[in-house]
C-alpha positions as CSV (number, residue, x, y, z in Angstrom):
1,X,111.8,95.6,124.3
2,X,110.9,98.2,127.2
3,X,107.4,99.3,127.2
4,X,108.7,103.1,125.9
5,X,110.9,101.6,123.5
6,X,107.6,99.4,122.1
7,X,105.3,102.9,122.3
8,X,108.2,104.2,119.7
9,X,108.5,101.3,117.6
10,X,104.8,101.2,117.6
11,X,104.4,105.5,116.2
12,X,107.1,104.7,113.8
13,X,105.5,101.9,112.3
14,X,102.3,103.4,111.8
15,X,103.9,106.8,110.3
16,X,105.4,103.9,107.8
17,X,101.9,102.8,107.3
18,X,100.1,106.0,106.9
19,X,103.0,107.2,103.9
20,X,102.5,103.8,102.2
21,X,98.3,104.3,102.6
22,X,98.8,107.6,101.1
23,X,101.2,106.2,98.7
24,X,99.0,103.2,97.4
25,X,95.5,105.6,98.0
26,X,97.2,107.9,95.3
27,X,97.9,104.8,93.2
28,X,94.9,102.9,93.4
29,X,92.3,105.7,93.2
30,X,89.9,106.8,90.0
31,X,91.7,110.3,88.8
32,X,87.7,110.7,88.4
33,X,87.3,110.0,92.0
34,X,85.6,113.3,93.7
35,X,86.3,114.4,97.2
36,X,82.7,114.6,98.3
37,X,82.3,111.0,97.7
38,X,82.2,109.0,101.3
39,X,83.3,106.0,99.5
40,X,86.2,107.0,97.1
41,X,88.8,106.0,98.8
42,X,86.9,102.5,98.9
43,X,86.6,102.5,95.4
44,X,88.7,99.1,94.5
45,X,87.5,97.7,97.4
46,X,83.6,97.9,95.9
47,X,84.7,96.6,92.6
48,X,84.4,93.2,93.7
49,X,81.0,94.1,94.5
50,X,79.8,96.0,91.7
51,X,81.0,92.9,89.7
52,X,79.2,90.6,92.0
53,X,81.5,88.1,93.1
54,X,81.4,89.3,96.9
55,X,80.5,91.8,99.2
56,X,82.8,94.5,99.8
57,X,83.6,93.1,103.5
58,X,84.0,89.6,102.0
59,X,86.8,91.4,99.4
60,X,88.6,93.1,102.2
61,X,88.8,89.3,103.8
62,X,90.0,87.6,100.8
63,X,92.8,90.8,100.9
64,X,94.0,90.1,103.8
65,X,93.9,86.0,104.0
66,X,96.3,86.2,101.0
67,X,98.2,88.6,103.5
68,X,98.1,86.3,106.2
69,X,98.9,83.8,103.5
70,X,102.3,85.7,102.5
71,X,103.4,85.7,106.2
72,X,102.8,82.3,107.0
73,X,105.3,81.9,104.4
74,X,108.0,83.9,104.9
75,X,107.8,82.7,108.6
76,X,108.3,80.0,108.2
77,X,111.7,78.4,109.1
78,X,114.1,77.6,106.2
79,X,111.6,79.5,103.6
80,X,113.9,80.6,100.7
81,X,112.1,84.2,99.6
82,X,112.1,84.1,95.9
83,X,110.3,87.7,95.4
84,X,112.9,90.2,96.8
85,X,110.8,93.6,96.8
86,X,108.2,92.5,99.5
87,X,109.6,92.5,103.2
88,X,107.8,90.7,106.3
89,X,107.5,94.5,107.0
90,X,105.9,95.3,104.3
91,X,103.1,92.7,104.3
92,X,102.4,93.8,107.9
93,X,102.0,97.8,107.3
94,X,100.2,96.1,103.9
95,X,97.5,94.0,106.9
96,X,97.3,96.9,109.5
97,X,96.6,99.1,106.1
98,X,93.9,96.9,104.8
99,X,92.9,95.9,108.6
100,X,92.1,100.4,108.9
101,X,90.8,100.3,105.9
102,X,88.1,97.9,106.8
103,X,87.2,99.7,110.1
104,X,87.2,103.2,107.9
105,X,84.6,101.3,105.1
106,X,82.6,100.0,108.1
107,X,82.6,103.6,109.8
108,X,81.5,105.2,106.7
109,X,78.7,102.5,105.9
110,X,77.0,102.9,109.3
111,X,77.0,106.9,109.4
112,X,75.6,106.8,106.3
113,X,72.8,104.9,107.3
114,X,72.2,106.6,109.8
């Protein structure tokens, strides 16, 4: 791949990651959720603190090991994918997601002590 030709693959993908953020944001969050909260699109990301079984970080981790997980697995040579709606592609723009949502939760936590 030419260096241009990876710059274009590269926007592309991440247009493809943004829609599916959106997507899943729109999914995933409280209909209760208000737009002045700094954390609400971090909401199910929290709950595994709220419930005390990890910090928030610590949830985002266990996210995207099972991520790293999937690929490993349908890497690997000869693997025989037995769920069909779930692409390598996917569970990459599925890591870079979680990966930005991480950095965006970090972000957040440090202005706000500030």
């Amino acid at each position: 791949m030419k260096v241009q030709e990876y710059f274009d693959f590269h926007k592309e993908m991440c247009d493809k990651a943004r829609a599916i953020s959106q997507a899943k944001n729109n999914d995933y969050s409280a209909p209760s959720a208000r737009e002045d909260d700094p954390y609400a699109v971090f909401a199910n990301f929290m709950q595994a603190e709220r419930l005390n079984i990890c910090t928030v970080e610590q949830g985002f981790l266990v996210r995207l090991s099972d991520k790293f997980s999937r690929l490993c697995n349908l890497l690997r040579p000869g693997h025989q994918q037995t769920v069909m709606d779930e692409k390598v592609e996917d569970t990459i723009l599925d890591t870079v997601n979680y990966l930005l949502l991480l950095a965006g939760y970090i972000h957040t936590k440090k202005k706000e002590q500030k």
